[in-house]
VEXLOVO-563168 format. One record per residue (C-alpha): residue number from 1; residue in one letter; x, y, z. Coordinates in Angstrom, 1 decimal. Layout:
<nodes>
(NUM "a" (X Y Z)),
...
</nodes>
This chain:
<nodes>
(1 "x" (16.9 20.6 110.8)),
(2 "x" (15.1 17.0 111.1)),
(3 "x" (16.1 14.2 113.5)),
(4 "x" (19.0 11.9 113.0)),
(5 "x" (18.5 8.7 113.0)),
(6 "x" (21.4 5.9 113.8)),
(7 "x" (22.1 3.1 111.2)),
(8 "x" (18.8 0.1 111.5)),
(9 "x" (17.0 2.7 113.8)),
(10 "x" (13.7 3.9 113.3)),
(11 "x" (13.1 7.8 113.9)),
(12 "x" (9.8 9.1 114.8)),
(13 "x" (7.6 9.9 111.4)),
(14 "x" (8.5 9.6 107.7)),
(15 "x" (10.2 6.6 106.2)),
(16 "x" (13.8 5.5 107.5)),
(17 "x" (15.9 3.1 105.6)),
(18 "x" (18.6 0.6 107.2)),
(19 "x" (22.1 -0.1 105.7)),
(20 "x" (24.8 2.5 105.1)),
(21 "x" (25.3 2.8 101.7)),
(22 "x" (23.7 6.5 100.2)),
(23 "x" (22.9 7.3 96.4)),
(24 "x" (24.0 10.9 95.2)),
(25 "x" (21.5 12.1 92.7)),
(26 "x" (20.1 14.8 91.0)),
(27 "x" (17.0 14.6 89.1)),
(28 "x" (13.7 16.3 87.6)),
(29 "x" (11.9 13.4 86.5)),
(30 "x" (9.1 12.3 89.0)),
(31 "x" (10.3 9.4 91.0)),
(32 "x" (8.3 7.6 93.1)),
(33 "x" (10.4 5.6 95.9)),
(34 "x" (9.4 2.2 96.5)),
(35 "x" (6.2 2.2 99.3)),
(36 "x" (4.7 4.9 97.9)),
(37 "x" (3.2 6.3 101.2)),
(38 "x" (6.5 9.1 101.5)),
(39 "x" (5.3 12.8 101.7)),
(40 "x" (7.3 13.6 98.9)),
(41 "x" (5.6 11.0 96.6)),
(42 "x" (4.5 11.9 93.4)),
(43 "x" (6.6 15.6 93.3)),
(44 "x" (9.5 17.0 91.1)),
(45 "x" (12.7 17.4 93.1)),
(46 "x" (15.3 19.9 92.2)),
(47 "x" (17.9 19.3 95.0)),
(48 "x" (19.7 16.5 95.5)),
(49 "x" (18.3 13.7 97.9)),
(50 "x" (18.8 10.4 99.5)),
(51 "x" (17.0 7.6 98.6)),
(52 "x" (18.0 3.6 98.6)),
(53 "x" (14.8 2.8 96.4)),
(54 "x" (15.9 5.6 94.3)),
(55 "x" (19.3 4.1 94.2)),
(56 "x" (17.6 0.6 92.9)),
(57 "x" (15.8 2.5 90.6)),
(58 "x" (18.6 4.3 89.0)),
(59 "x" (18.0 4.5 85.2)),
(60 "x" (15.1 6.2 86.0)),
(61 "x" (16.2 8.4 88.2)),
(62 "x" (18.9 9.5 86.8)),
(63 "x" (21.7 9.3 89.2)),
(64 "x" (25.3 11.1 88.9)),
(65 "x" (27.6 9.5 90.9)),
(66 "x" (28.0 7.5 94.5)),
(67 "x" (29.1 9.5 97.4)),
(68 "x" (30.5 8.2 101.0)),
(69 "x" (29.0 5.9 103.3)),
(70 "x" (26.9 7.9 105.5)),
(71 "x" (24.6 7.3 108.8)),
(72 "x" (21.0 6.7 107.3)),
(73 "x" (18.4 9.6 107.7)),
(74 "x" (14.5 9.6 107.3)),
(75 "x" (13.3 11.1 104.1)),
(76 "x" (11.2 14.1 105.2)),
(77 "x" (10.3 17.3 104.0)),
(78 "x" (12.1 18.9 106.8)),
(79 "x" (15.6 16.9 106.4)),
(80 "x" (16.0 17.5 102.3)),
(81 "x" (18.0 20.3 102.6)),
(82 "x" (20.3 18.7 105.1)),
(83 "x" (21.3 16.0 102.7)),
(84 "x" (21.5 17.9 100.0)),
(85 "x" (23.9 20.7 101.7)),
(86 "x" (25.9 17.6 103.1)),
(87 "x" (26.1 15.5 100.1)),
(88 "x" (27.6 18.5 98.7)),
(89 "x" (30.2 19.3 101.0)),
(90 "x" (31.4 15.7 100.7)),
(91 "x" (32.3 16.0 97.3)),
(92 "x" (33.7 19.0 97.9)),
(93 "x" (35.9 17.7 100.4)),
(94 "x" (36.5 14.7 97.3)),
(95 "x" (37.4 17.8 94.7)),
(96 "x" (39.4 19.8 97.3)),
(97 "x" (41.7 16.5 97.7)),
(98 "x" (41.7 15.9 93.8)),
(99 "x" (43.2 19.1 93.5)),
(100 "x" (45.5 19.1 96.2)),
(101 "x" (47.0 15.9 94.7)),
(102 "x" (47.2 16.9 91.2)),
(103 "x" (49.4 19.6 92.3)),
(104 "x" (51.3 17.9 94.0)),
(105 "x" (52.0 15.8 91.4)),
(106 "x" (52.0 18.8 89.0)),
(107 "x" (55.2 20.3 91.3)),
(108 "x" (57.1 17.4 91.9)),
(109 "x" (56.7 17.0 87.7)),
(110 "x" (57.9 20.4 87.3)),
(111 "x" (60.9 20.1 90.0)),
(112 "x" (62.2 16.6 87.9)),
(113 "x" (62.2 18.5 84.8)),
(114 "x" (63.7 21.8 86.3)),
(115 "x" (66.3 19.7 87.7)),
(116 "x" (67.2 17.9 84.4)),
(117 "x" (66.0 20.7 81.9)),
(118 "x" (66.0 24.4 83.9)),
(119 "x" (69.3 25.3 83.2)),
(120 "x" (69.6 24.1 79.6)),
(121 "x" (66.2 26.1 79.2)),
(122 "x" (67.1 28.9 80.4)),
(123 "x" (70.3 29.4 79.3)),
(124 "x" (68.2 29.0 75.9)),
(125 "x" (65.6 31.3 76.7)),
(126 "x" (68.1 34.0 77.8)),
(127 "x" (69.8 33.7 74.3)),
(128 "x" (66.9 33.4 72.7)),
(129 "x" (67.5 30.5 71.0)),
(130 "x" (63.7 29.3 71.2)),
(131 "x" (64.4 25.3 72.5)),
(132 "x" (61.2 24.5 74.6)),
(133 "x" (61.3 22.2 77.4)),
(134 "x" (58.7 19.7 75.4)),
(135 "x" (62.0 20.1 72.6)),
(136 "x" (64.4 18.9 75.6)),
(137 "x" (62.7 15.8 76.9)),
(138 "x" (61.9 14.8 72.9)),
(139 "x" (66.0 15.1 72.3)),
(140 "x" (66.4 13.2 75.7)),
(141 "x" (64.4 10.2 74.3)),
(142 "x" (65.7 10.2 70.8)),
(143 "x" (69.4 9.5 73.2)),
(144 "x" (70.4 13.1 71.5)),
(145 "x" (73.0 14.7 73.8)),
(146 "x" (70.9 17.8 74.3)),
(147 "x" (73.5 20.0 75.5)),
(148 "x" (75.2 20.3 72.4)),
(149 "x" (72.3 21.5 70.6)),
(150 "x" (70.9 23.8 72.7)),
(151 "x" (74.7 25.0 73.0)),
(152 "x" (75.2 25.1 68.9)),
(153 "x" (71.5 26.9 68.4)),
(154 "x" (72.7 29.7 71.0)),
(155 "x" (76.3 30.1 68.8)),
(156 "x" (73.8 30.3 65.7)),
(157 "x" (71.8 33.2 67.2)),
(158 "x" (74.0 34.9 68.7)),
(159 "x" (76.2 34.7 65.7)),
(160 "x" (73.5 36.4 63.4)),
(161 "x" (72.5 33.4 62.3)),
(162 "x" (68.7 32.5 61.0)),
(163 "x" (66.8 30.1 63.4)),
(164 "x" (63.3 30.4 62.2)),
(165 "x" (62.1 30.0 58.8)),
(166 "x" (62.2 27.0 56.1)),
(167 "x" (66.3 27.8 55.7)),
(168 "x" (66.4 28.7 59.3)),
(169 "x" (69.1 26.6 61.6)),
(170 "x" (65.8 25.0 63.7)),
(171 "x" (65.7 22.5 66.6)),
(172 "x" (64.4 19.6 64.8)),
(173 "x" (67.2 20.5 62.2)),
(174 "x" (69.7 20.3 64.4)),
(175 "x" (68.5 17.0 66.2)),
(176 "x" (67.9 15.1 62.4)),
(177 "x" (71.7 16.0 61.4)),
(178 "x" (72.8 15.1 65.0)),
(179 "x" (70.9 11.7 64.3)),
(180 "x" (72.8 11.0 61.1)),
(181 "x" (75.6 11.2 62.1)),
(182 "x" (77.1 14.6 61.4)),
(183 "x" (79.2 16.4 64.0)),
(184 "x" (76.8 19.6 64.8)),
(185 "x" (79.3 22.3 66.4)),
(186 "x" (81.5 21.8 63.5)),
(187 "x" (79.1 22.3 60.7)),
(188 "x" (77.8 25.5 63.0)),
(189 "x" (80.9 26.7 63.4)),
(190 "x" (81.8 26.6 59.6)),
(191 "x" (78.2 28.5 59.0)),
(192 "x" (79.7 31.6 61.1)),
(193 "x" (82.7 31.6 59.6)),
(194 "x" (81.5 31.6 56.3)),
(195 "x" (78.5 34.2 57.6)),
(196 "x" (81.3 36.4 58.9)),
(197 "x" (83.4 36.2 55.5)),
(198 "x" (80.1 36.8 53.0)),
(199 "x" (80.5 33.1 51.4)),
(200 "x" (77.2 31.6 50.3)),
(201 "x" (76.9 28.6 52.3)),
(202 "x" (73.4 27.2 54.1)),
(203 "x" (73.1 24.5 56.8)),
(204 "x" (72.0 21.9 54.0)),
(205 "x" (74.8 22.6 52.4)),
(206 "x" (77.5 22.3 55.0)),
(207 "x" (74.9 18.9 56.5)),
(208 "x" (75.8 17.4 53.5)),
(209 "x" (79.5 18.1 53.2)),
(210 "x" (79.4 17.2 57.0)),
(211 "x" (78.1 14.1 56.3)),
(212 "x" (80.0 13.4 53.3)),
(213 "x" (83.1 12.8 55.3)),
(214 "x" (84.7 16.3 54.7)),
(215 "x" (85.7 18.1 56.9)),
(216 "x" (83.6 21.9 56.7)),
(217 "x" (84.9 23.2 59.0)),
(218 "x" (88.5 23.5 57.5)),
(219 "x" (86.8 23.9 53.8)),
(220 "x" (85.4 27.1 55.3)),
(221 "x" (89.0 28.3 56.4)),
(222 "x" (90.7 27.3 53.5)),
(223 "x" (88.4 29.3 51.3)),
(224 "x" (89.4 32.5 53.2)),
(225 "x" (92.8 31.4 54.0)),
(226 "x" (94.4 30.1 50.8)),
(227 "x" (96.1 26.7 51.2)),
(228 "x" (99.5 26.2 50.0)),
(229 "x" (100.2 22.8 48.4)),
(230 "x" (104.2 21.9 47.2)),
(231 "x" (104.7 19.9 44.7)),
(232 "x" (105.7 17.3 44.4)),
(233 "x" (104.6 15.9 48.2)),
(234 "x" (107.4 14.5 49.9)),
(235 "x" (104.8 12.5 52.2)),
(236 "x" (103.6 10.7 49.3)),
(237 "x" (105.7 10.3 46.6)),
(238 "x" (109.4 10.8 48.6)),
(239 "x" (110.8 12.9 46.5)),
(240 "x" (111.8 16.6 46.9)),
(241 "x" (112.0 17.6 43.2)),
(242 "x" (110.1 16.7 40.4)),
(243 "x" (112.3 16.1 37.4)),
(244 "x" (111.9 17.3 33.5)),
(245 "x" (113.7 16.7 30.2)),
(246 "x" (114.1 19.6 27.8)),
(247 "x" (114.7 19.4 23.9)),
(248 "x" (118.1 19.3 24.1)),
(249 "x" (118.1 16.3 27.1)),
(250 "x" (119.0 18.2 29.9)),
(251 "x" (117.1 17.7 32.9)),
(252 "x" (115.4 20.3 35.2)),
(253 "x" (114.8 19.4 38.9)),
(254 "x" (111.8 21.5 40.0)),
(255 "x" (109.8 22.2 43.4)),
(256 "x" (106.2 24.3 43.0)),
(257 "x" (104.2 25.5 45.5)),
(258 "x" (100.4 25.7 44.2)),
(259 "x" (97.8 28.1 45.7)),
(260 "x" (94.7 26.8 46.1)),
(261 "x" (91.2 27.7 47.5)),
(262 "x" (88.5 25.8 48.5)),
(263 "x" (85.4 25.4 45.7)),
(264 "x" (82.3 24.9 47.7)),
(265 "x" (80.0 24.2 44.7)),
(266 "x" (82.4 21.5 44.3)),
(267 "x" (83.6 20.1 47.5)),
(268 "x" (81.1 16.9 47.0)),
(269 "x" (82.2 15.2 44.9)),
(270 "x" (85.3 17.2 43.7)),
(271 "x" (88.7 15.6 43.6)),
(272 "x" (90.9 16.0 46.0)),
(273 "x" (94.8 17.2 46.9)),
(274 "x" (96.2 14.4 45.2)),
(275 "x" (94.0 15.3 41.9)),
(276 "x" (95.7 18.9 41.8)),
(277 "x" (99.1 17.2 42.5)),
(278 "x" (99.5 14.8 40.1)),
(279 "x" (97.7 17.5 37.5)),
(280 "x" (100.4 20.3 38.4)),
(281 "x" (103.0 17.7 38.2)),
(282 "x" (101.9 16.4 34.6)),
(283 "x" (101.8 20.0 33.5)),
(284 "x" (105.0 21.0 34.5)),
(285 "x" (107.0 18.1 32.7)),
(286 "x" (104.6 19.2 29.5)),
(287 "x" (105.6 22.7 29.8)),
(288 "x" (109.8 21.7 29.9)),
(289 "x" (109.5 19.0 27.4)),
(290 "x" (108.3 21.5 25.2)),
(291 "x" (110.9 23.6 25.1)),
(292 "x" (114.0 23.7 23.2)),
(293 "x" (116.7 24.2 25.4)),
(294 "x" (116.6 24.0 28.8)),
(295 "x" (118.2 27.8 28.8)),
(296 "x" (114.7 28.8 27.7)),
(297 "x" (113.0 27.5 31.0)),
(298 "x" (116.2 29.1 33.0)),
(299 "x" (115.5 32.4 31.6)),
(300 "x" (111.8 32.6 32.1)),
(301 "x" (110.8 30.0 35.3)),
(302 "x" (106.8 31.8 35.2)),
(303 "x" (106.8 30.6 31.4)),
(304 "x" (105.7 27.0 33.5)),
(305 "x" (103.3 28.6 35.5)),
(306 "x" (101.0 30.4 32.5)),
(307 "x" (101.1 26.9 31.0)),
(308 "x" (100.0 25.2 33.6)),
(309 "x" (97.4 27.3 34.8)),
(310 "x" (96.0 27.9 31.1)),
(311 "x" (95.6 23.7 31.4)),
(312 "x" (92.8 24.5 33.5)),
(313 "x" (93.7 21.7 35.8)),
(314 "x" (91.3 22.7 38.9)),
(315 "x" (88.6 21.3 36.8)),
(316 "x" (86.0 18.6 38.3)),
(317 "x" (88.0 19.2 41.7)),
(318 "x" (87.3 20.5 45.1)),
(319 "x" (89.4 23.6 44.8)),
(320 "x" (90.3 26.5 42.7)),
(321 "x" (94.2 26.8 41.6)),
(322 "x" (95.1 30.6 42.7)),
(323 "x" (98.8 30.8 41.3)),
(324 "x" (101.3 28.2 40.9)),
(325 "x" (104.8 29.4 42.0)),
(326 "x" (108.2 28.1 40.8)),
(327 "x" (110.0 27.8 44.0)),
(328 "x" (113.1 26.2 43.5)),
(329 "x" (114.6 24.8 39.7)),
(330 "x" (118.0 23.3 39.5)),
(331 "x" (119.4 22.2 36.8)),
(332 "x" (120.3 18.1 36.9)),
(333 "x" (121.9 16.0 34.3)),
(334 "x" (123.0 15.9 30.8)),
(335 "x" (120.1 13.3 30.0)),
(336 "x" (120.4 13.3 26.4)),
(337 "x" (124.4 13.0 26.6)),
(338 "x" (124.3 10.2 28.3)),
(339 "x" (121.7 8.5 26.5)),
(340 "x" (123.5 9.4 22.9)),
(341 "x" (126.4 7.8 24.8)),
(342 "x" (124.7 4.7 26.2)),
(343 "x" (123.2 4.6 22.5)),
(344 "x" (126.7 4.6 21.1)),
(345 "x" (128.0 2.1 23.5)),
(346 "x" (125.1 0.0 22.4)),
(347 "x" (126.1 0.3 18.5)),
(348 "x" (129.5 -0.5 19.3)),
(349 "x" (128.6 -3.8 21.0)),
(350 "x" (125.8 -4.4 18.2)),
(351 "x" (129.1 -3.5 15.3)),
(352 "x" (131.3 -6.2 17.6)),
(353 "x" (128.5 -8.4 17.7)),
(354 "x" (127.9 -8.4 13.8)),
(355 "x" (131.7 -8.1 13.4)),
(356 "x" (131.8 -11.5 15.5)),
(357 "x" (129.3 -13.1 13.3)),
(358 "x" (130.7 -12.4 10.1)),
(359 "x" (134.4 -13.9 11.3)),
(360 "x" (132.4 -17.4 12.5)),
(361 "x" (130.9 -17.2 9.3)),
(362 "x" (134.3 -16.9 7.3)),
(363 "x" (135.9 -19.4 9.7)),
(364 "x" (132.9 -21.7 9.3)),
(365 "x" (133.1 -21.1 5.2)),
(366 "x" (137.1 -22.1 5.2)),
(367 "x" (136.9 -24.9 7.2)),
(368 "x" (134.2 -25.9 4.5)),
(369 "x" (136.7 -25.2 1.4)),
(370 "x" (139.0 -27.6 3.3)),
(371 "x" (136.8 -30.3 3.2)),
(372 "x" (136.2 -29.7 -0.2)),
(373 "x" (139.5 -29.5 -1.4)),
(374 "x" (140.3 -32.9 0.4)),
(375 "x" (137.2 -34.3 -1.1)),
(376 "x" (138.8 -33.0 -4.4)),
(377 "x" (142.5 -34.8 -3.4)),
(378 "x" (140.8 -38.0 -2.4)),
(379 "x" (139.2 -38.1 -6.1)),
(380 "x" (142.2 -37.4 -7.7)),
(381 "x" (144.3 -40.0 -5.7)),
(382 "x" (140.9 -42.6 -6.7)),
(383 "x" (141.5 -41.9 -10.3)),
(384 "x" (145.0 -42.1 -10.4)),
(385 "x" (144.8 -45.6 -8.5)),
(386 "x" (141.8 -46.8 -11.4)),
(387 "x" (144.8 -45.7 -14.5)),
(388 "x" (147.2 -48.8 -14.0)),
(389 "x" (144.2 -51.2 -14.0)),
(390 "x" (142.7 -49.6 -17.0)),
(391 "x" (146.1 -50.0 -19.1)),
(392 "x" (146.4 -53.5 -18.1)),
(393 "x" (142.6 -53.9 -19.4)),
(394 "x" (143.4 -52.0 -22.6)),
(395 "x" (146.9 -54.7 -23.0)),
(396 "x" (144.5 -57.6 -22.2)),
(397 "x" (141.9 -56.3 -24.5)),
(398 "x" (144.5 -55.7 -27.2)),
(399 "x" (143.8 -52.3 -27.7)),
(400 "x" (147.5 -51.1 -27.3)),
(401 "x" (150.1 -52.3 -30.1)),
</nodes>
């Protein structure tokens, strides 16, 4: 190879250039360095070369890039190869670093997110529950406590439930119900419940109930499991018994318990426990005012129940009336007796009270004929006190021989 030269030396033949700062190029064009007295004047160069004039002439040259400061060499025919072979292997050496560097920032990436994400991940993966780890760190920014969902997507699939599709329980399902609010491992639980017991309920469904403020969970259950509701509520209304008048006035004390199950088709915006109370209640009193006697009602206690269930009372409400039982009837008191009595009490002080009136009014009218009468006396005792006068006029008057 040629002769090195140091930096502001001159070496033996060709042209030498002082300074240390070297121009990386590449071109095909004919480029004629400044002088114009090089050996390589006036040729086409396919290897890359080093040239300061070249460098000042760099639009027409078409140069690449800049490479490292380097000793300066004489531009001979001899020496082209050498630059070229080392201008290489420095940006080799600049690649080989990139590299090394991006992977080490590629690992210690991956070990932050392995340490935050990899169990969470793979416990999904194993499952099967398809959460990604670009799904993670998403969840993570939104502030969505990931664990739950990745935990509630496994219960789904394993449970049988579908994950993938447009009615499928998905990620970004999970994370917008988790965002509004809803409580996500109760609305999953109630899908596997109601999966396992054949009810038709989908996640929008039970997202919505979730978010209405019931609770979907226990709707689930009591559809499968009946509820049993008495009647009256002792909570609410403090009372035991609810109490009915027969025909006839005697009062029944009775205690239903009412069988309900949860209407799911209804359950937003249905009418609750206290609907179906009050309704039963209403029904029953109906159903023993109506009849006769209160023997009737004695005899035949389920006589209540067909007539309150042929009311139709689980209508507009969140649950579906499954029998109403009769569960205790007592019989309470003589209403109507005591009323007739009370009535006749009543009479009796109305009769004293007229009876009353009618003696002022006779004591009132004889102390009024007493005035009379003396007004009568005192114009008797007046005219008898005028006849003397009127005989002595008569004597004067010579009117009596």
């Amino acid at each position: 190879m040629g002769q090195r030269g140091k930096v502001g030396s001159r070496p033996p033949g060709g042209c030498y250039f002082a300074g240390t700062p070297t121009v990386f190029v590449r071109s095909t064009a004919r480029c004629r360095p400044a002088g114009g007295n090089l050996p390589l004047a006036n040729k086409t160069f396919t290897h890359p070369f080093y040239c300061l004039s070249l460098w000042n002439r760099r639009r027409s040259c078409g140069i690449l890039s800049v490479g490292k400061v380097l000793p300066v060499y004489p531009i001979t025919s001899e020496n082209i190869m050498e630059f070229s072979l080392f201008a290489d292997a420095d940006w080799q050496q600049l690649g080989i670093g990139a590299a090394i560097i991006f992977g080490i920032g590629v690992l210690v990436v991956s070990a932050i997110i392995f340490f935050f994400y990899g169990s969470l991940w793979f416990q999904a993966f194993m499952s099967r529950a398809r959460v990604t780890i670009y799904e993670l760190i998403s969840m993570s920014l939104m502030k969505i406590q990931t664990r739950t969902i990745v935990q509630a997507k496994i219960m789904a699939k394993q449970s049988g439930l579908p994950i993938v599709g447009p009615m499928g329980i998905t990620t970004r399902r999970l994370a917008a119900h988790y965002l509004a609010g809803g409580r996500v491992p109760n609305v999953i639980r109630a899908l596997i419940a109601a999966h396992r017991a054949s009810l038709e309920l989908n996640f929008d469904q039970a997202a919505a109930i979730d978010l209405a403020g019931r609770d979907v969970l226990d709707a689930v259950r009591t559809c499968v499991n009946p509820k049993v509701i008495v009647c009256p509520d002792p909570r609410q209304s403090g009372k035991s018994t609810l109490s009915a008048i027969a025909k006839n006035g005697v009062e029944l004390c009775v205690r239903a318990q009412v069988t309900v199950r949860t209407n799911l088709a209804q359950l937003i915006g249905g009418a609750t426990e206290e609907t179906i109370i009050a309704r039963v209640g209403e029904g029953i009193i109906t159903a023993i005012g109506s009849a006769d006697t209160h023997f009737q009602v004695m005899e035949n206690p389920d006589s209540i129940s067909r007539a309150v269930v042929a009311r139709g009372l689980d209508s507009q409400t969140a649950f579906r009336i499954v029998s109403i039982d009769i569960a205790d009837i007592d019989v309470g008191q003589n209403i109507g007796a005591r009323l007739q009595a009370d009535q006749a009490e009543a009479d009796t002080r109305v009769a004293r009270a007229k009876a009353e009136e009618r003696r002022a009014q006779a004591l009132a009218q004889e102390q009024e004929m007493k005035a009379k009468v003396a007004e009568n006396r005192a114009r008797v005792v007046e005219a008898e006190a005028k006849v003397p006068k009127a005989i002595s006029d008569a004597f004067r008057r010579g009117g009596i021989a």
